[in-house]
C-alpha positions in Angstrom: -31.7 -43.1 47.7 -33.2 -45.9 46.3 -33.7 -48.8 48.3 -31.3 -51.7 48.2 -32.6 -54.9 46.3 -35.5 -53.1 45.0 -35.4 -53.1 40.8 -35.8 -49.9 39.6 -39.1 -49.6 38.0 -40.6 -51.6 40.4 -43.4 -53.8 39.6 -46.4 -50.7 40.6 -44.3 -48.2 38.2 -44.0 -51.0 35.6 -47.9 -51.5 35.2 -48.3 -47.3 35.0 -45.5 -47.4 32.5 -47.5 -49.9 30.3 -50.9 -48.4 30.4 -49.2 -45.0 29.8 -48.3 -46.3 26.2 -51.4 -47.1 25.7 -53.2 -43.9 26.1 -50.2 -41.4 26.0 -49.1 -39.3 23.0 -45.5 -41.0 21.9 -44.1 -37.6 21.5 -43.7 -37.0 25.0 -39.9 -37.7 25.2 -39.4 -39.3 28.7 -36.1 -39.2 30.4 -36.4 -42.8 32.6 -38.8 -44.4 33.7 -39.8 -42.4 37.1 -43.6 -43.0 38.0 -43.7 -39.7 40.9 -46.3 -41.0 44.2 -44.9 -38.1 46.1 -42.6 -35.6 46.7 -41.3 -32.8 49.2 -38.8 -30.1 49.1 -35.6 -31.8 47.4 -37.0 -35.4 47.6 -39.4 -37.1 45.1 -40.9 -40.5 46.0 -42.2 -43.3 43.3 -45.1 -45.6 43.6 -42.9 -48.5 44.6 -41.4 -46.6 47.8 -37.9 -45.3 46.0 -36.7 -42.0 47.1 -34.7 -39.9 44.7 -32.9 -36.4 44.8 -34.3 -34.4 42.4 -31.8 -31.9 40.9 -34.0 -31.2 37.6 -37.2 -29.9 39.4 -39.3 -30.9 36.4 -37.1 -28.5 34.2 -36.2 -26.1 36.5 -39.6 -25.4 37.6 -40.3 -26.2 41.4 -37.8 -23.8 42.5 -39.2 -23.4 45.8 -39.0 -27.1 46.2 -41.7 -30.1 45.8 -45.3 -28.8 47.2 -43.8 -25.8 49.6 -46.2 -25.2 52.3 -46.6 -21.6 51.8 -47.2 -22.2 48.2 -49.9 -25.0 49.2 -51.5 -23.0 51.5 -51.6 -19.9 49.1 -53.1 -22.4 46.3 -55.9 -23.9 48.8 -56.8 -20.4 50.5 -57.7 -19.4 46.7 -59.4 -22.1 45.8 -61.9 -21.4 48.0 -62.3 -18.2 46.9 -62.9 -19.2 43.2 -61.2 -21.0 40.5 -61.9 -18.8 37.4 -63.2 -16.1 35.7 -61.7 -14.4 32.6 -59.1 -12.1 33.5 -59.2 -10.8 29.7 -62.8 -9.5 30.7 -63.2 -9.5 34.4 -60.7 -8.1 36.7 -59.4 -9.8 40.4 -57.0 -8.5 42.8 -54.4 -11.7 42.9 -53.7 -11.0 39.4 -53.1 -6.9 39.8 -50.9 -7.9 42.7 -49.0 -10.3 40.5 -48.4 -7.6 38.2 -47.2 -4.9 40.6 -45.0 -7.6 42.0 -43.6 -8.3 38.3 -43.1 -4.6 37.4 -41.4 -4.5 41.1 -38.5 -6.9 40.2 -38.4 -6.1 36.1 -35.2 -5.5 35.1 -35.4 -2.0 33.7 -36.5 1.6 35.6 -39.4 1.9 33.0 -42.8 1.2 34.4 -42.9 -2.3 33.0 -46.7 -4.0 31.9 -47.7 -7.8 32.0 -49.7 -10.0 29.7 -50.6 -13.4 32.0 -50.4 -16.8 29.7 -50.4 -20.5 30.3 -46.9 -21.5 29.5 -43.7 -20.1 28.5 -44.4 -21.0 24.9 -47.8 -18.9 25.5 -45.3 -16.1 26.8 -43.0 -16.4 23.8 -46.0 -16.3 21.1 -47.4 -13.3 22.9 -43.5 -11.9 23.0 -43.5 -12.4 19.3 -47.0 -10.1 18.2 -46.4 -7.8 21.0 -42.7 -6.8 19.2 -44.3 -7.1 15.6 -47.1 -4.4 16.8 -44.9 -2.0 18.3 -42.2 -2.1 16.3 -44.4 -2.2 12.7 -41.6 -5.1 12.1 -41.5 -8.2 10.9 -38.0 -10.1 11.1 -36.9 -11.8 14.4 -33.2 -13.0 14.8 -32.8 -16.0 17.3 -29.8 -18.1 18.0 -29.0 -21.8 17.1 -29.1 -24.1 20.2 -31.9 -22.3 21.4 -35.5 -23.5 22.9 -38.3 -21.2 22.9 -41.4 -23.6 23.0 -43.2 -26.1 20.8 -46.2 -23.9 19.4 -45.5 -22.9 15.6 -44.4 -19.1 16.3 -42.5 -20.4 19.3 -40.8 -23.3 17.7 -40.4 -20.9 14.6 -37.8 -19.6 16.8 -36.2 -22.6 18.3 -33.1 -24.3 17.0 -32.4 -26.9 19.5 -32.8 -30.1 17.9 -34.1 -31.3 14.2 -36.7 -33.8 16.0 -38.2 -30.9 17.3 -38.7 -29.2 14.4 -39.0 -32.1 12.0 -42.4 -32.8 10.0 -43.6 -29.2 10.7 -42.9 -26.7 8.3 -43.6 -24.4 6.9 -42.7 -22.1 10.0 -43.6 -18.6 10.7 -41.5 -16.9 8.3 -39.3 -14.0 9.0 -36.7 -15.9 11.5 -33.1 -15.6 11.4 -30.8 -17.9 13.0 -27.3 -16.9 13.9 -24.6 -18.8 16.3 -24.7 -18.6 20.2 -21.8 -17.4 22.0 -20.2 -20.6 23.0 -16.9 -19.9 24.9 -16.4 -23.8 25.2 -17.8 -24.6 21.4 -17.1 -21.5 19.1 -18.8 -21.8 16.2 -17.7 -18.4 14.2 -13.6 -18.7 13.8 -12.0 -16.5 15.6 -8.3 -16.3 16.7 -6.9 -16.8 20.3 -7.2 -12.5 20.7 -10.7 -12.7 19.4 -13.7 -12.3 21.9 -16.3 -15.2 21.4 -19.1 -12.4 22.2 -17.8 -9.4 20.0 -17.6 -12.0 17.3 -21.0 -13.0 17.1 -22.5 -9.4 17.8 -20.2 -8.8 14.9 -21.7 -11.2 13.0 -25.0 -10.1 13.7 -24.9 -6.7 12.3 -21.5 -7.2 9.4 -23.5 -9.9 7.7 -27.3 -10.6 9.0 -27.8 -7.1 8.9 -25.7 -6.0 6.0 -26.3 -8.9 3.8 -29.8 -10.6 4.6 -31.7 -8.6 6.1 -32.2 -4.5 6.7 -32.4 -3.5 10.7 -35.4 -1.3 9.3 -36.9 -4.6 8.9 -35.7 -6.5 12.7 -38.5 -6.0 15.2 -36.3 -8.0 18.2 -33.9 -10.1 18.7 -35.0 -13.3 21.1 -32.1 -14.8 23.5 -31.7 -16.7 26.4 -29.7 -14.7 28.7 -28.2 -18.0 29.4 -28.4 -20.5 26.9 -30.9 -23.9 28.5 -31.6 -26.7 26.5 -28.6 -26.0 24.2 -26.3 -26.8 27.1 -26.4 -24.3 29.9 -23.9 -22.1 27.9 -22.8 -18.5 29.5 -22.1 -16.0 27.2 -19.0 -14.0 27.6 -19.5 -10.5 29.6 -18.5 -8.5 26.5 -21.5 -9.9 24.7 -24.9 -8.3 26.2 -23.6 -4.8 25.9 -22.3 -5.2 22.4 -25.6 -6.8 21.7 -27.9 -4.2 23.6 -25.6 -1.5 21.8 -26.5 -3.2 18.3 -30.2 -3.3 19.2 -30.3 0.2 20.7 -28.3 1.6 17.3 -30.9 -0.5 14.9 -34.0 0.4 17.1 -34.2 -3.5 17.4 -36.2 -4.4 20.6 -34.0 -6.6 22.8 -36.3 -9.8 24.1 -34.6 -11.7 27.5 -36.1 -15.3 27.0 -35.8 -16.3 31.4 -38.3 -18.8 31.1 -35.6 -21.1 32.4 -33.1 -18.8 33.6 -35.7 -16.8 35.5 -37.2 -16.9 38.9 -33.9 -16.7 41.1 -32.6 -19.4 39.1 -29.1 -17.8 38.6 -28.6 -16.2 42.0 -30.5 -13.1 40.8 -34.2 -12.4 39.8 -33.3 -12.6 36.0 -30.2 -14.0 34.2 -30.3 -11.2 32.1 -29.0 -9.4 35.6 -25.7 -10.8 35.3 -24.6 -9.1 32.5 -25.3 -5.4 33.1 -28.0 -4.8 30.5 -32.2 -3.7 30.5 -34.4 -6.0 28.2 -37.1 -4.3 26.3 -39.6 -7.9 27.2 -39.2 -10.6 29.4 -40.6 -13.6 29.2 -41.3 -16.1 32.0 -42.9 -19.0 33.2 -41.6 -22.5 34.5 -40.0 -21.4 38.1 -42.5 -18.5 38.4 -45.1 -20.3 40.3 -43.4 -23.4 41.6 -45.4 -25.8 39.2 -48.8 -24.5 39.0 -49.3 -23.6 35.0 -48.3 -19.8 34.0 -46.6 -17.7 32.7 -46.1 -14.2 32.0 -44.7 -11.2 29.4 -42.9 -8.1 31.0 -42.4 -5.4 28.9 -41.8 -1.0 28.7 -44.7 0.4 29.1 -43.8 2.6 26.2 -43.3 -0.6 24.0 -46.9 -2.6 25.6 -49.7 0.1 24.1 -51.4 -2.5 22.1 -55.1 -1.7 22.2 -57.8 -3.8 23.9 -58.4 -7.2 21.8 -55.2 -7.7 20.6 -54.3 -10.6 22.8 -56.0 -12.3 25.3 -56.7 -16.0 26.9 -59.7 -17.8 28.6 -57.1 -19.0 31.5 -53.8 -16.9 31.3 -53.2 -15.7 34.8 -55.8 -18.2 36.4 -56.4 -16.7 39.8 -54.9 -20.2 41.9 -51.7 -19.9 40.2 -51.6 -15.9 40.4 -51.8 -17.0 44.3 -49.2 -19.9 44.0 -47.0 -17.2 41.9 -47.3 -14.4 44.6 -46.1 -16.6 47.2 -43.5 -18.2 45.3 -42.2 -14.8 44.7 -42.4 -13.7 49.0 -40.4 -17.0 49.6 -37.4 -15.8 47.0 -37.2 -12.6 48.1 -37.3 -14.3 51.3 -33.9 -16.0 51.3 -34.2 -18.6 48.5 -32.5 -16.2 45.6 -29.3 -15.5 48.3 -29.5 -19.2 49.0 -29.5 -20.2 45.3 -26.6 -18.0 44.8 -24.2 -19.6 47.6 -25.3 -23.2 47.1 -23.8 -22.2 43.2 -20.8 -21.2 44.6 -20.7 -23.9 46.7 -21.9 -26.6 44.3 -19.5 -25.9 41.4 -16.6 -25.6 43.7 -16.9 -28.9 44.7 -17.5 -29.8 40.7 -14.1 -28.4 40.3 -12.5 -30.7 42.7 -14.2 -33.8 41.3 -13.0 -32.7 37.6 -9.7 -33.0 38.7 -10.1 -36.4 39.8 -12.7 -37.5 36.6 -10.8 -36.6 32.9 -14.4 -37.0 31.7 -16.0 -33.7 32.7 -14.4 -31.3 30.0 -16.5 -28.1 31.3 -18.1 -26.8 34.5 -20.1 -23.8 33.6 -23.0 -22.0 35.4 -24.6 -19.4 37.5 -26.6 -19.8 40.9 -28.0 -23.2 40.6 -28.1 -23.2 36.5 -25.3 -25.6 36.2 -23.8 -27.5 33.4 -21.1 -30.3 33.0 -19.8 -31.3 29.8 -19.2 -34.7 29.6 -16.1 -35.2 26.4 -14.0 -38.2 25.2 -10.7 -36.0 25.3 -10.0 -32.9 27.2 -7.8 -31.1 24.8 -10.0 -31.9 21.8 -13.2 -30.9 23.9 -15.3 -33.7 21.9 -18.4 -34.6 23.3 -19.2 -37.7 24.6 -22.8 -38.1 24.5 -22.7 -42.0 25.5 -21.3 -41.3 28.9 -23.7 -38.5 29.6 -27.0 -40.7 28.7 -25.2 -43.5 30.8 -24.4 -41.5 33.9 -28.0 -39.9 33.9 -29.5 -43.3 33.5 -27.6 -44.8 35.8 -27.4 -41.9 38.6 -31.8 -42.5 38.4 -31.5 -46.0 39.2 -29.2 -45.0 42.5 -31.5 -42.5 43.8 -30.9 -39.0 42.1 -32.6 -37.2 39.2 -30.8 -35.7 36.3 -31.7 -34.3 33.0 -29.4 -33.7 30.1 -29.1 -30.6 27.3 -27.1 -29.8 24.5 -24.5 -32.9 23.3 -23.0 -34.1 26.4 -24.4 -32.0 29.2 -25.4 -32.4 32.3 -27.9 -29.7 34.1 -27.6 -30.0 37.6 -31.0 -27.7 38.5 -31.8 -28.5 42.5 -34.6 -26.7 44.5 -33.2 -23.2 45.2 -33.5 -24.4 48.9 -31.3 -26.6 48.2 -28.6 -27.4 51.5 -25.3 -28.4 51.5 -26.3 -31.8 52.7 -28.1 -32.4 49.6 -25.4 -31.2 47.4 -22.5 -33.6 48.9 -25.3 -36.5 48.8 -26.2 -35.8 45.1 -22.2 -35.4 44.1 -21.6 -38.1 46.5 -24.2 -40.5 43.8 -22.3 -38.8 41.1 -18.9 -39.3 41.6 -19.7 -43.3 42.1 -21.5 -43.4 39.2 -18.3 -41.6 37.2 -16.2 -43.9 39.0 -18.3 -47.4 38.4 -18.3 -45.8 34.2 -15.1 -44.1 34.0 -13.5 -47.5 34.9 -15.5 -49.7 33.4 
């Protein structure tokens, strides 16, 4: 926790905070003001001596926790090998291995191929011209509330948040928006005997496809199996069939966006698991090599016959985080996916118990150690409260633990997938006083 007496920035994290302005793009939306010095496993350290829990892992990325030494040891071991050389025209072994291990744990029987990228938005640009060249399609249908990356083809499909978006159009054009399956929000009106997920697959093909667009047109439809930025929403189970089904009917390729959900995230390899359906492309980065920079597109072999030059990158699939990658994906396999699973069980059980004692949290939603709490001004009304939520992040920082929010009045609670029990009843324990110190207030 952070220490007693000490203000929070301190005075070293205060001077870093000032020269950051000076030289530092303003875009880059900062949560708090956290200047990192250190960090291991579940703990993260600042440059004034402040410890912190940190239950957003950078956005869900150092799944294995801070600097694992397996992962460490993997990234130095390489870098003595060698740092680079062009995997779009040289080969290496670390990468091939990266692959077979990707093809291993796709979620389909087919044999599935990988394109290695930088980023998740790399992965979601390469998604989008590897579904235009197989398909001979043009149209993409994504869903409002969703985040696929800030490069134009990418953020194209993204309809998280205006200020994302504003001051950049034109956008790729050919993108469809239609509402995410919100069991807590509905957007589309249905009745009480309605199914949130029928309605929206109904949507889909009685008006998108019937009234703006031809299927013959659709190359993919992009979705993340479980909705991130837009408020760690689950879709109802009805949905992914129905939607795979619509796909499958249209020959509409069927794109499993995991580059949050991913990695073990949810309890399984891929979200997308959960539901009972096979993507025809994944696409993945953040967790998948505990913070070094990659990311990747799995796809059907019968859907990845592009021809050679049609994509490529100078450092997609950089050798030292192919390494950090293959050992992040030993230690999941290893324990950390069952351990992400339980700790999810065990962390929104105990969720459950402080919403009946908080009438702030409206929802509890989640799978694994993807979790979301709904912060909302009434119960019955289910209105957002968006005040709270920035308050109780702020002020949950400045006693020690690390938050992030998403959607209105969410809070993603993200931890390390090795992630104990004593951490979770110390982070709730910071929790419920900060509810208690605002709730009263």
């Amino acid at each position: 926790m952070a220490k007693d007496n000490k203000q929070i920035p301190g005075p070293l994290a205060k001077k870093i905070i000032n020269r950051d302005a000076e030289v530092m793009s303003p875009s880059l939306p900062r949560s708090y003001p956290l200047v990192i010095d250190h960090a291991s496993g579940v703990e993260v350290w600042d440059v004034d001596g402040n410890r912190f829990l940190d239950f957003m892992t950078g956005i869900a990325v150092t799944g294995t926790g801070h600097s694992h030494p397996k992962v460490v040891e993997a990234i130095k071991a390489q870098a003595d090998r060698f740092l680079h050389i062009c995997l779009s025209d040289f080969r290496y072994e670390v990468a091939v291995e990266l692959a077979e291990k990707l093809d291993e744990i796709a979620p389909f029987p087919e044999i599935g191929q990988t394109v290695l990228t930088n980023s998740g938005a790399e992965a979601v640009e390469a998604a989008i011209k590897l579904a235009r060249h197989a398909t001979g399609k043009q149209t993409f249908i994504a869903f409002y509330g969703a985040f696929h990356g800030r490069t134009l083809g990418a953020l194209s499909l993204t309809a998280s948040k205006y200020r994302q978006k504003e001051g950049f159009a034109p956008f790729m054009p050919g993108v469809i928006h239609v509402p995410y399956p919100d069991p807590y929000h509905p957007v589309l009106h249905i009745s009480d005997e309605q199914d949130v997920g029928l309605a929206v697959v109904d949507y889909i093909e009685n008006v998108v496809l019937a009234k703006e667009v031809p299927p013959c047109e659709v190359a993919a439809i992009f979705i993340e199996p479980i909705l991130g930025e837009g408020g760690y929403i689950v879709p109802p189970d009805s949905f992914f069939p129905a939607l795979r089904d619509l796909c499958d009917r249209n020959e509409i390729l069927l794109v499993a966006d995991e580059v949050q959900s991913g990695m073990g995230r949810t309890g399984k390899w891929w979200a997308i698991e959960h539901f009972g359906v096979e993507p025809d492309i994944i696409t993945s980065a953040k967790g998948l090599a505990s913070g070094m920079p990659l990311g990747a597109v799995i796809a059907r072999k019968s859907v990845m016959k592009w021809p050679p030059g049609t994509h490529g990158s100078t450092f997609g699939g950089n050798p030292v985080s192919c390494a950090a990658a293959l050992a992040t994906l030993h230690l999941l396999e290893d324990g950390l996916i069952d351990n992400a699973a339980r700790m999810g069980d065990y962390l929104i059980g105990k969720l459950h118990e402080m919403a009946q004692r908080y009438p702030s949290i409206g929802d509890i939603r989640g799978k694994g150690l993807m979790i979301g709490v709904e912060l909302v001004k009434d119960r019955e009304a289910r209105t957002p409260d968006k005040e709270l939520r920035d308050q109780i992040i702020d002020e949950a920082f400045v006693n020690g633990l690390l938050l992030l929010g998403a959607g209105d009045s969410v809070i993603r609670l993200m931890p390390p997938l090795l992630v104990d029990e004593n951490d979770v009843n110390e982070a709730l324990g910071i929790l419920e006083a900060v509810l208690e110190k605002l709730e009263s207030a």
